[in-house]
ROVODREN-606841 format. One record per residue: x, y, z of N, C-alpha, C in turn. Coordinates in nm, 3 decimals. Example, Ala and Ser with C-alpha at 12.3 -4.5 7.8 and 13.67 -1.06 7.14 Angstrom:
BEGIN
{node {1.319,-0.569,0.780},{1.230,-0.450,0.780},{1.320,-0.330,0.780}}
{node {1.285,-0.225,0.708},{1.367,-0.106,0.714},{1.290,0.003,0.787}}
END
This chain:
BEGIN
{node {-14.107,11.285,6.606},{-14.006,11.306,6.504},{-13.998,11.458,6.477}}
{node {-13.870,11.532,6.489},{-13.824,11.662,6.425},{-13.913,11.680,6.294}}
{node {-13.915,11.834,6.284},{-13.932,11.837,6.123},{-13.797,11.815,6.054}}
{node {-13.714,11.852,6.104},{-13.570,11.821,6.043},{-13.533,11.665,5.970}}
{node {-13.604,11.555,6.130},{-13.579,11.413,6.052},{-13.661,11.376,5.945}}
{node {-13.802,11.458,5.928},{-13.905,11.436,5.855},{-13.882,11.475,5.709}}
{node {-13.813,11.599,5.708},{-13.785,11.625,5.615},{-13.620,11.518,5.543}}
{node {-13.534,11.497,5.594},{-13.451,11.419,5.617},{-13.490,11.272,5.552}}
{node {-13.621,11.247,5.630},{-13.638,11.092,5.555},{-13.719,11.140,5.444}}
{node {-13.793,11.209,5.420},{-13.789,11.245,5.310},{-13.780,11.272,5.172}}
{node {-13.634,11.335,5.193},{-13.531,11.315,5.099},{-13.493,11.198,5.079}}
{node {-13.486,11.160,5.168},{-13.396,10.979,5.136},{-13.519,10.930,5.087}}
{node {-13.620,10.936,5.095},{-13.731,10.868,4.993},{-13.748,10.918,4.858}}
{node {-13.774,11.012,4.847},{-13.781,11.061,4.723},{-13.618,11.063,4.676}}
{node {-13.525,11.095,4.674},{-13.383,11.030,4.619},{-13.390,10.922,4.578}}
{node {-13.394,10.800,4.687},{-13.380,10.696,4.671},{-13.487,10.629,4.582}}
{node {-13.601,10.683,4.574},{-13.721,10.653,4.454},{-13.693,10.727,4.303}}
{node {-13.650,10.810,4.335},{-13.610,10.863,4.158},{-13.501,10.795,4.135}}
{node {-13.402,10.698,4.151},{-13.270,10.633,4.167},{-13.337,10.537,4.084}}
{node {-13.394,10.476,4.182},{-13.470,10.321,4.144},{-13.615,10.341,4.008}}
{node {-13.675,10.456,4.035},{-13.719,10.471,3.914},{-13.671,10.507,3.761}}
{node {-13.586,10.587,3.769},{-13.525,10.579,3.656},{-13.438,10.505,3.597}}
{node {-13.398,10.420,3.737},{-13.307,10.294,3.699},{-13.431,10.220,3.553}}
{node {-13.505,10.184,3.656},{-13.602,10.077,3.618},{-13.657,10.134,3.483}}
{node {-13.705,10.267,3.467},{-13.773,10.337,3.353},{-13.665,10.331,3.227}}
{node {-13.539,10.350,3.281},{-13.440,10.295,3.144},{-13.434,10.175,3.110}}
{node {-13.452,10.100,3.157},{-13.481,9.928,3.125},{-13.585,9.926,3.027}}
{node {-13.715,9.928,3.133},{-13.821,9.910,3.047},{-13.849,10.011,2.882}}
{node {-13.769,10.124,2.890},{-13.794,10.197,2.743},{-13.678,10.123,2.635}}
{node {-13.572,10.087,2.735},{-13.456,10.024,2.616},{-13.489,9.888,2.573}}
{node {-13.508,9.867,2.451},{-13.567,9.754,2.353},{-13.403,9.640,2.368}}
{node {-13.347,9.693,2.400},{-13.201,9.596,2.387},{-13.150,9.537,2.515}}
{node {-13.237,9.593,2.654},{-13.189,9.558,2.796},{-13.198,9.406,2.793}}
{node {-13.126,9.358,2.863},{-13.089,9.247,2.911},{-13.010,9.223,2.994}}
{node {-13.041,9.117,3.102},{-12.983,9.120,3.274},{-12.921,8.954,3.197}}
{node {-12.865,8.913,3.094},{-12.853,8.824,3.060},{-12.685,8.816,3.021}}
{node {-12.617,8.907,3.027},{-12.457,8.938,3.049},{-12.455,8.951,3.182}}
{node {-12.500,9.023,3.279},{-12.485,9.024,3.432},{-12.473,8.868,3.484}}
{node {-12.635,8.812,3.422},{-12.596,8.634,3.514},{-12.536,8.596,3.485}}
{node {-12.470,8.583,3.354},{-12.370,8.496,3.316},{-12.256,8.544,3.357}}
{node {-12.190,8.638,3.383},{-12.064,8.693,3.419},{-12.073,8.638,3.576}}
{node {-12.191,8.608,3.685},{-12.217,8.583,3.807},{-12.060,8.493,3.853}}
{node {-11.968,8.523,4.016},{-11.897,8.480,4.065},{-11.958,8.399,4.143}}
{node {-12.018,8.417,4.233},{-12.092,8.383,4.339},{-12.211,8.307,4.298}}
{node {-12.303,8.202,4.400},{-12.416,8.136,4.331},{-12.447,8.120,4.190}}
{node {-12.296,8.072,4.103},{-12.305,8.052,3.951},{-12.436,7.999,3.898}}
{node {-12.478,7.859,3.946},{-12.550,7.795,3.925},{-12.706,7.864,3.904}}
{node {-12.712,7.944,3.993},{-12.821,8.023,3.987},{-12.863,8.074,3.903}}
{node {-12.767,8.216,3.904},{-12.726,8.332,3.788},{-12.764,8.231,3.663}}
{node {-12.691,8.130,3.672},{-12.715,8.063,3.522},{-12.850,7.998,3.472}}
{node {-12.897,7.995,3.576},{-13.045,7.906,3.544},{-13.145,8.021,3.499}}
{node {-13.084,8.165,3.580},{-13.198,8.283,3.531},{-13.131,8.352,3.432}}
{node {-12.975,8.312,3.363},{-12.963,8.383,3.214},{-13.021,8.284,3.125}}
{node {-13.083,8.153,3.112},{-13.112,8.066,3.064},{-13.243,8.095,2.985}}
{node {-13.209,8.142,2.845},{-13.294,8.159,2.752},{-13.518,8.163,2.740}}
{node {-13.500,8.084,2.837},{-13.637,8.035,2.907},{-13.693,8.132,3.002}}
{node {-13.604,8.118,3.042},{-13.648,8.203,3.182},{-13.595,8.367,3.178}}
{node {-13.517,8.409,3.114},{-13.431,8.547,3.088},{-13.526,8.676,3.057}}
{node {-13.627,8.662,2.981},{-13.744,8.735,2.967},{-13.833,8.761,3.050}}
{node {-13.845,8.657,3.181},{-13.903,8.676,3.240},{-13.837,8.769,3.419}}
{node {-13.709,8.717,3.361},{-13.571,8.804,3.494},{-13.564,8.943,3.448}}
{node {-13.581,8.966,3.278},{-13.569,9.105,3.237},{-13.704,9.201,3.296}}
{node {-13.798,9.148,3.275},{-13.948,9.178,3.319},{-13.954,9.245,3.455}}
{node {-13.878,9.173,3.524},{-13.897,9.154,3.696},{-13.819,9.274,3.702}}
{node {-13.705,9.276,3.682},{-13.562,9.356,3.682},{-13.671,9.523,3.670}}
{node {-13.705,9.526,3.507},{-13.722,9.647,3.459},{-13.840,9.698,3.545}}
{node {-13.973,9.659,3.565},{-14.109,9.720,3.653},{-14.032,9.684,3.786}}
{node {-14.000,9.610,3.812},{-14.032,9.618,3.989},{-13.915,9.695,4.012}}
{node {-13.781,9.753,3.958},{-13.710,9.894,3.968},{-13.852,10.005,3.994}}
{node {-13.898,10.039,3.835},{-13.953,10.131,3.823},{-14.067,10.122,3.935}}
{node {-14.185,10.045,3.965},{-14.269,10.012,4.028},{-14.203,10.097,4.215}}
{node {-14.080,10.034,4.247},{-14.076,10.044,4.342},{-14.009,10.194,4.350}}
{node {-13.932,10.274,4.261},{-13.924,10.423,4.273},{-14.021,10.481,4.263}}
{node {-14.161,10.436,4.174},{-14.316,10.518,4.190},{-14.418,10.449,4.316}}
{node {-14.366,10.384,4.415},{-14.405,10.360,4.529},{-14.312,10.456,4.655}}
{node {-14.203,10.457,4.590},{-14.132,10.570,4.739},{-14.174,10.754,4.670}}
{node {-14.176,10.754,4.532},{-14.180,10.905,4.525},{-14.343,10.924,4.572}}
{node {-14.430,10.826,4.556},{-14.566,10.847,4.586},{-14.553,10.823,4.750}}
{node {-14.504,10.782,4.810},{-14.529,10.723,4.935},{-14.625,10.695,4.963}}
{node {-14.633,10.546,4.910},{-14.754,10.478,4.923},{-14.717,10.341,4.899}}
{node {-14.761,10.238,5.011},{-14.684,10.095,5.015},{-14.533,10.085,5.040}}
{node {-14.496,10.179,5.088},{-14.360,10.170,5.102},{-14.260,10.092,5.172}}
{node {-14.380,10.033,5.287},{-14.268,9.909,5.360},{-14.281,9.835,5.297}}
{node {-14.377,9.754,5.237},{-14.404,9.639,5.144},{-14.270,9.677,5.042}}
{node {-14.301,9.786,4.967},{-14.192,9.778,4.849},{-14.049,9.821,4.875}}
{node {-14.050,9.835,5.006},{-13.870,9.879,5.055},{-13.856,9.700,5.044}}
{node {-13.916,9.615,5.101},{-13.857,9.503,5.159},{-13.852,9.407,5.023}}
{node {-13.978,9.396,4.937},{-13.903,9.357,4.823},{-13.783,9.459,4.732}}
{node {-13.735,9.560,4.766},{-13.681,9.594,4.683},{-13.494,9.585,4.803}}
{node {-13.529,9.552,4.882},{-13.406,9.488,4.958},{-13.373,9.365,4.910}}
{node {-13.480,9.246,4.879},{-13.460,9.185,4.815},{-13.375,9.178,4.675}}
{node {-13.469,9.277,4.589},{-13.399,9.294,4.474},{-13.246,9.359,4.458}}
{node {-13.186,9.437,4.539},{-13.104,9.459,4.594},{-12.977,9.382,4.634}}
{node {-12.997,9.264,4.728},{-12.960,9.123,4.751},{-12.942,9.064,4.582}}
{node {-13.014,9.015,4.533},{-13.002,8.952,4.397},{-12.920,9.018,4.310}}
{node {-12.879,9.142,4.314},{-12.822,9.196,4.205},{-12.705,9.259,4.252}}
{node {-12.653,9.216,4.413},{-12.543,9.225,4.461},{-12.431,9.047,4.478}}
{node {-12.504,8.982,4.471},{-12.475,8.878,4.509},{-12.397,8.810,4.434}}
{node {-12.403,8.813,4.289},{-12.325,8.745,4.152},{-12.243,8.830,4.161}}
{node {-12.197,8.937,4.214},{-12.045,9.012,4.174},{-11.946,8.966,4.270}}
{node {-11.992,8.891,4.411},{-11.893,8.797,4.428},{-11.905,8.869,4.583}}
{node {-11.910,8.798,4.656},{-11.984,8.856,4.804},{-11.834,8.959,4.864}}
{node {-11.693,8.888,4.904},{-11.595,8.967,4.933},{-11.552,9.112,4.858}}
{node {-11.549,9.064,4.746},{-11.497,9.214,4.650},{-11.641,9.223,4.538}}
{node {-11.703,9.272,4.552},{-11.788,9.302,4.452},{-11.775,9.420,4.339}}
{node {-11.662,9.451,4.388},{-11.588,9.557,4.282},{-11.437,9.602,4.274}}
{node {-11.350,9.644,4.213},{-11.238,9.693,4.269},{-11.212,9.753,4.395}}
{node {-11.297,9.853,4.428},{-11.260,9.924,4.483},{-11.362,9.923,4.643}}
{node {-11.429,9.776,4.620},{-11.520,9.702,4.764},{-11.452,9.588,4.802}}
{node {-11.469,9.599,4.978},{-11.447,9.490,5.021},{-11.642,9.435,5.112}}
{node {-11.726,9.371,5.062},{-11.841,9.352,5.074},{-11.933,9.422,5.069}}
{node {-11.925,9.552,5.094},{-12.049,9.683,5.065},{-12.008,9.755,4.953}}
{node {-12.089,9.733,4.907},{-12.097,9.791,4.796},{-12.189,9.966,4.766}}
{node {-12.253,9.974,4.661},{-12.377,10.057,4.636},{-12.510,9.964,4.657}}
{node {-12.520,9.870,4.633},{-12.618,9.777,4.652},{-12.698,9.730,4.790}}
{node {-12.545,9.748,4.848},{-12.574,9.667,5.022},{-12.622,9.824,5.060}}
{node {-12.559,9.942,5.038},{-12.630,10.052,5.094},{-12.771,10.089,5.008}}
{node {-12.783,10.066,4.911},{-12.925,10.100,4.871},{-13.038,10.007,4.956}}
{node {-12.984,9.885,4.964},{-13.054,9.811,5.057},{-13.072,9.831,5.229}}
{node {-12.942,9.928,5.240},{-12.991,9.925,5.427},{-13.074,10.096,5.398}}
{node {-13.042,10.169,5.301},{-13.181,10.286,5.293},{-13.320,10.219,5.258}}
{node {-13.350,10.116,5.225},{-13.453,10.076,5.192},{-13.526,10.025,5.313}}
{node {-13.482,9.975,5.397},{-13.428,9.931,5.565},{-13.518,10.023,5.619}}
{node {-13.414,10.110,5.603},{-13.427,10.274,5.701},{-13.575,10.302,5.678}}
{node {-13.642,10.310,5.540},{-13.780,10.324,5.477},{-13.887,10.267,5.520}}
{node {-13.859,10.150,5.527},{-13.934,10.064,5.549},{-14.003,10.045,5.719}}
{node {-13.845,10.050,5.788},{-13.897,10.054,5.965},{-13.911,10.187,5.961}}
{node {-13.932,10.311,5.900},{-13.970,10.446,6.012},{-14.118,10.451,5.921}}
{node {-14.162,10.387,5.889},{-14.292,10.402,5.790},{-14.282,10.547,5.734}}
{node {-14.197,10.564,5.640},{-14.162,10.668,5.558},{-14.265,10.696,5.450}}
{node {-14.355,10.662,5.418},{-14.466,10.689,5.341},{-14.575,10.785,5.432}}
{node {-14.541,10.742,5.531},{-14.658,10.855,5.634},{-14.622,10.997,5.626}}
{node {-14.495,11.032,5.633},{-14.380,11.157,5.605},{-14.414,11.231,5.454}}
{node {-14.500,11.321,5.444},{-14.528,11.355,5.333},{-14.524,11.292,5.244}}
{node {-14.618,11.161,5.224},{-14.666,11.075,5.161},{-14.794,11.023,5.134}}
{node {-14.828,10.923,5.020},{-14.985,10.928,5.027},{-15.072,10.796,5.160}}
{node {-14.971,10.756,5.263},{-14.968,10.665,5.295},{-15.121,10.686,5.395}}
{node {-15.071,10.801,5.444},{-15.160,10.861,5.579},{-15.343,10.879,5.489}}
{node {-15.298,10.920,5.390},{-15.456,10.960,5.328},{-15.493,10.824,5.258}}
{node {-15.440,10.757,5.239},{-15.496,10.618,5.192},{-15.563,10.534,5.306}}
{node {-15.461,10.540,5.431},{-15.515,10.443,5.537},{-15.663,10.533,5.615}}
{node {-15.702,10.612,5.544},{-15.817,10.689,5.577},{-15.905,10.696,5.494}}
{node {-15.926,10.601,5.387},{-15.990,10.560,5.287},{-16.110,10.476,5.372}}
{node {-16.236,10.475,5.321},{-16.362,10.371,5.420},{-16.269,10.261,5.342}}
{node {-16.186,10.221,5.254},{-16.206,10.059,5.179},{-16.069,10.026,5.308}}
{node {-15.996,10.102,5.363},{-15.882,10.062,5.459},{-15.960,9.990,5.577}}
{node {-16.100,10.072,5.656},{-16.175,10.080,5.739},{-16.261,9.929,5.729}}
{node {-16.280,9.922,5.633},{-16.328,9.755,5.556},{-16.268,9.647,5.610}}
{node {-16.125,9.680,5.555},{-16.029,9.581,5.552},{-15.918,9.635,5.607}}
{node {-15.896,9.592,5.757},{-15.788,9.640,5.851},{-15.664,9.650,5.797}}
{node {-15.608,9.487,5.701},{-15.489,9.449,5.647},{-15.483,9.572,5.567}}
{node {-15.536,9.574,5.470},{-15.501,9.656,5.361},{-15.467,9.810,5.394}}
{node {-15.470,9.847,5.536},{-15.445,9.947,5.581},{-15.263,9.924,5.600}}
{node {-15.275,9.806,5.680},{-15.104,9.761,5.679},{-15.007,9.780,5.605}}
{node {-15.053,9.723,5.465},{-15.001,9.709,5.377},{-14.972,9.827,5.282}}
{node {-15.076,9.889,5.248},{-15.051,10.075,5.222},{-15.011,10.175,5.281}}
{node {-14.950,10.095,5.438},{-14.875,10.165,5.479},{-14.911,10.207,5.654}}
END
């Protein structure tokens, strides 16, 4: 790899982690957030959307929503776990593209949105093991507890 692409992915990590972290860090500080107008407004998989704006369960969709944003922008600005948390956060991605209605998800979309591209950079993250790229990925998997336990080398990257 160039230093050019290195630096390159990079950026797209750390961007794309301060995005998602401060997404997430405004959630969790705002006492009034709620993903509970989003499900219910849901076009697409109504039924769904509706079972997770459903009073019961809504606290626990707000929860998920607010840390695993933030969680997964202080996993790409750290670069550390980063394929693990690109791929759930493709996930999360998927879920919060999906209720705006798969064809037009906005005026001015016909299926891609900001969502579907935050999700194929997360992609991009995830297969070039972008945590190794001036990240803590490389000095973790050089930890004796990685050396222990092969997996856990995987998984941190």
């Amino acid at each position: 790899m160039t230093k050019f692409q290195k630096i390159s992915l990079f950026l797209l990590r750390i961007s794309t982690g301060w995005f998602m972290f401060w997404a997430g860090l405004s959630h969790v500080l705002d006492p009034k957030f709620s993903a509970g107008g989003y499900l219910a407004n849901a076009k697409s998989f109504v039924g769904l959307y509706h079972f997770l704006a459903n009073p019961a369960v809504l606290p626990v969709v707000n929860f998920l929503t607010a840390w695993g944003l933030t969680l997964l922008g202080v996993s790409l600005i750290l670069g550390l776990a980063v394929s693990f948390s690109s791929k759930l956060g493709v996930v999360l991605m998927v879920l919060f593209w999906l209720p705006l209605g798969i064809l037009h998800p906005d005026t001015h979309s016909f299926i891609v949105d900001d969502h579907i591209i935050y999700a194929a950079a997360l992609l991009v993250l995830a297969s070039m093991h972008a945590g190794r790229v001036y990240g803590l990925e490389n000095w973790c998997s050089k930890l004796p507890i990685c050396s222990k336990f092969p997996k856990l080398r995987n998984w941190l990257g």
